[in-house]
C-alpha positions as CSV (number, residue, x, y, z in Angstrom):
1,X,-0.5,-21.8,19.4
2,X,-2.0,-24.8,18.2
3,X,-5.7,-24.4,18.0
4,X,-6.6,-28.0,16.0
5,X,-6.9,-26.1,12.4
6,X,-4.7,-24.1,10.1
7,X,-5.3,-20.8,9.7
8,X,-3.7,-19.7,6.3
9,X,-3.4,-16.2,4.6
10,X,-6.3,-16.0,1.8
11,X,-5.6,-15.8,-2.1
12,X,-7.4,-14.4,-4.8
13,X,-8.6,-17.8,-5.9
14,X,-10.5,-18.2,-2.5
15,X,-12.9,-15.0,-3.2
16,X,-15.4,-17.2,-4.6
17,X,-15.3,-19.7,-1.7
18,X,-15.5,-16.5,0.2
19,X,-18.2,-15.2,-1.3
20,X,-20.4,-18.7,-1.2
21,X,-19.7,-18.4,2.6
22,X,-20.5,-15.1,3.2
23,X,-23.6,-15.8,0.7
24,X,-24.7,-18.8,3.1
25,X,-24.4,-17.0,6.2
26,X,-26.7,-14.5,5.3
27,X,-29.0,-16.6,4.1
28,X,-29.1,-18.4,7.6
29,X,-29.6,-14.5,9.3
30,X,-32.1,-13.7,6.7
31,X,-34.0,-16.9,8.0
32,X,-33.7,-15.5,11.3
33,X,-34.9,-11.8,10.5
34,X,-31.6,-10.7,11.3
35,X,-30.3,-7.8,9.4
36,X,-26.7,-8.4,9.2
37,X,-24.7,-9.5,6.4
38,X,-27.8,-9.0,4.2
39,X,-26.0,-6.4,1.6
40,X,-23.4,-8.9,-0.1
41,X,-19.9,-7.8,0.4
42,X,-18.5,-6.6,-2.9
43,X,-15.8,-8.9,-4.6
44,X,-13.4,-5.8,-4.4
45,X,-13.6,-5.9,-1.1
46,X,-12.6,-9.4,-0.6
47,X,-9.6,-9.1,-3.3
48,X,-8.3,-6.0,-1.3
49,X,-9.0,-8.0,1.9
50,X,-6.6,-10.5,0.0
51,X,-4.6,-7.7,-1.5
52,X,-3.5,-6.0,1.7
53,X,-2.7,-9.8,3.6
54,X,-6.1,-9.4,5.6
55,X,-7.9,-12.5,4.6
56,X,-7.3,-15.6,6.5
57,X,-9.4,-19.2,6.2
58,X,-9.3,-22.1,7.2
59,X,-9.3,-25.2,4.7
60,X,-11.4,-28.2,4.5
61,X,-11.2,-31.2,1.4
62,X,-14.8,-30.1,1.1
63,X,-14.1,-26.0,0.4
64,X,-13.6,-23.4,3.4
65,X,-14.9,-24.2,6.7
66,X,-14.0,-20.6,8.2
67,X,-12.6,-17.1,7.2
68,X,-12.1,-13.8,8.9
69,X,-10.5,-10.6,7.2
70,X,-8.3,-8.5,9.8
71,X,-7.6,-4.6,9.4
72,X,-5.4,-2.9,11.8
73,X,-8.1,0.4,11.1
74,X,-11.5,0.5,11.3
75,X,-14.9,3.0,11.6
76,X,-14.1,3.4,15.4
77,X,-13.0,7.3,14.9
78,X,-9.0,8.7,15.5
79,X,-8.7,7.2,19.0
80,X,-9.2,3.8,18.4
81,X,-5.6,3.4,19.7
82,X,-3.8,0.3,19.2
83,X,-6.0,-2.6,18.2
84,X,-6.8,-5.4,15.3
85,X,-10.0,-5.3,13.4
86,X,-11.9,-8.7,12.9
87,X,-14.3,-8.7,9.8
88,X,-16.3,-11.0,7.8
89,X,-15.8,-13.8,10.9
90,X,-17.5,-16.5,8.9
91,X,-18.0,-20.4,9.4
92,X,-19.6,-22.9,7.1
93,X,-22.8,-24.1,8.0
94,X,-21.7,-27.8,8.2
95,X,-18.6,-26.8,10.4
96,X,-21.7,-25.9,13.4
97,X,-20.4,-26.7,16.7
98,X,-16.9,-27.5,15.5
99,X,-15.6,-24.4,17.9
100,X,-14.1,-22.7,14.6
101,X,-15.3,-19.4,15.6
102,X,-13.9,-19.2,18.9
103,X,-10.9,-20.9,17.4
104,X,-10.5,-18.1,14.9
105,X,-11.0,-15.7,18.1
106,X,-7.9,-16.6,19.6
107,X,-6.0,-16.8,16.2
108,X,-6.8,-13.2,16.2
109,X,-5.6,-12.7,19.3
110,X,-2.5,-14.4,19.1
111,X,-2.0,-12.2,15.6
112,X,-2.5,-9.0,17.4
113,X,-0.2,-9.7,20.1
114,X,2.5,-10.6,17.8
115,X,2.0,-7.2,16.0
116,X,2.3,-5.3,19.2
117,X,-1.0,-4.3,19.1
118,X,-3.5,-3.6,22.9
119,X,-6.8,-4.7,21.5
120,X,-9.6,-7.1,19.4
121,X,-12.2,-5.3,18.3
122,X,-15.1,-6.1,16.1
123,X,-18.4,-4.9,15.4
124,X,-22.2,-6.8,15.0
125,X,-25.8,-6.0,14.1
126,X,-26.9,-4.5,17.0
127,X,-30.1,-6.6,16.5
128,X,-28.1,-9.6,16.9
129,X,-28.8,-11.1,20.4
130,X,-27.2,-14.3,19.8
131,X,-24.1,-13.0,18.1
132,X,-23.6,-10.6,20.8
133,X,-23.7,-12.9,23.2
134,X,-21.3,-15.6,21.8
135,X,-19.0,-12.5,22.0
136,X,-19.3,-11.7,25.4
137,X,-18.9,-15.3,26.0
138,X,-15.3,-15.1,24.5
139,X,-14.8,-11.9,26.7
140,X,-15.2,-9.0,24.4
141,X,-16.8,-5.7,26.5
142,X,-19.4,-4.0,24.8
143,X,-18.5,-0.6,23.7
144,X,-21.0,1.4,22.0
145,X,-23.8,1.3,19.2
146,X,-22.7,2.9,15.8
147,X,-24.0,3.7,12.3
148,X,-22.0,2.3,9.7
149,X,-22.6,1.6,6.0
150,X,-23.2,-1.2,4.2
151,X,-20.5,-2.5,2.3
152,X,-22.0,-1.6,-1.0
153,X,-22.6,2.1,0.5
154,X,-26.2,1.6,-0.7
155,X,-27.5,2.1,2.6
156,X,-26.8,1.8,6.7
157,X,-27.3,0.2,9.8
158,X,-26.6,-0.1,13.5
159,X,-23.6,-1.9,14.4
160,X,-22.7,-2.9,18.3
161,X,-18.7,-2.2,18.8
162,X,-17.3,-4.9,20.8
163,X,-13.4,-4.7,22.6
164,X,-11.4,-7.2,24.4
165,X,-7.7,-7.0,25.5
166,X,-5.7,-9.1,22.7
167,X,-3.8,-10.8,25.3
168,X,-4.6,-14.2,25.1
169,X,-5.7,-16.5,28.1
């Protein structure tokens, strides 16, 4: 599927980049009073992102322009059936209207669909209007609210479950 970008598998030596991505995301949501991403993600949990072959990005000469970790389990309970996770969907500030994230979308989808799997699913702060919204836009269904906890444990939060079939149109 060409898509215009490469979408590579994620080293150790991109957790920083990671990290300063992640880091400028949430400052733009923090801007925005919009509690998501506002506990920073733990290095450890980027290097096992990495470790386990669940971090992808996507490469600029200026540093990462996009990234997304993929899990094929998640917080949805034991019936989550067949489906791949999407995490951590994040796209540099300057890359803002570039379609990445929808281009990262159907990456997913193609990689679930090679792995034999039914479903995309994701989560969002439920008080994320926009975010849900660009979502529904790329045809993901609305699931269910959930509490989930923050990445550092420290606390939690309401998260909107979001599911779309992986087949891709």
């Amino acid at each position: 599927m060409d898509l215009g970008v490469t979408v590579e598998r994620g080293e150790i030596a991109d957790v920083p980049a990671a990290q300063a991505l992640l880091a400028e995301a949430r400052r733009w949501l923090a801007d925005r009073s919009i509690d998501q991403w506002q506990d920073p993600v733990p290095d450890h949990v980027i290097e096992a992102d990495v470790h386990r072959g669940g971090l992808f990005v996507v490469r600029a000469d200026d540093g990462l322009a996009g990234m997304l970790a993929v899990a094929d389990e998640d917080t949805w309970g034991p019936a989550s059936g067949s489906a791949l996770y999407v995490h951590r969907l994040a796209v540099a500030h300057r890359y803002r209207g570039a379609q990445l994230g929808p281009k990262l979308l159907r990456w997913a989808r193609a990689y679930a669909i090679d792995r034999g799997l039914k479903w995309l699913r994701l989560d969002c702060a439920a008080d994320n209007p926009g975010l849900r919204r660009f979502y529904e836009r790329d045809g993901f269904a609305y699931v269910r609210d959930a509490t989930v906890p923050s990445p550092d444990g420290r606390r939690t939060f309401r998260v909107s479950l979001y599911q779309r079939p992986a087949e891709v149109d």
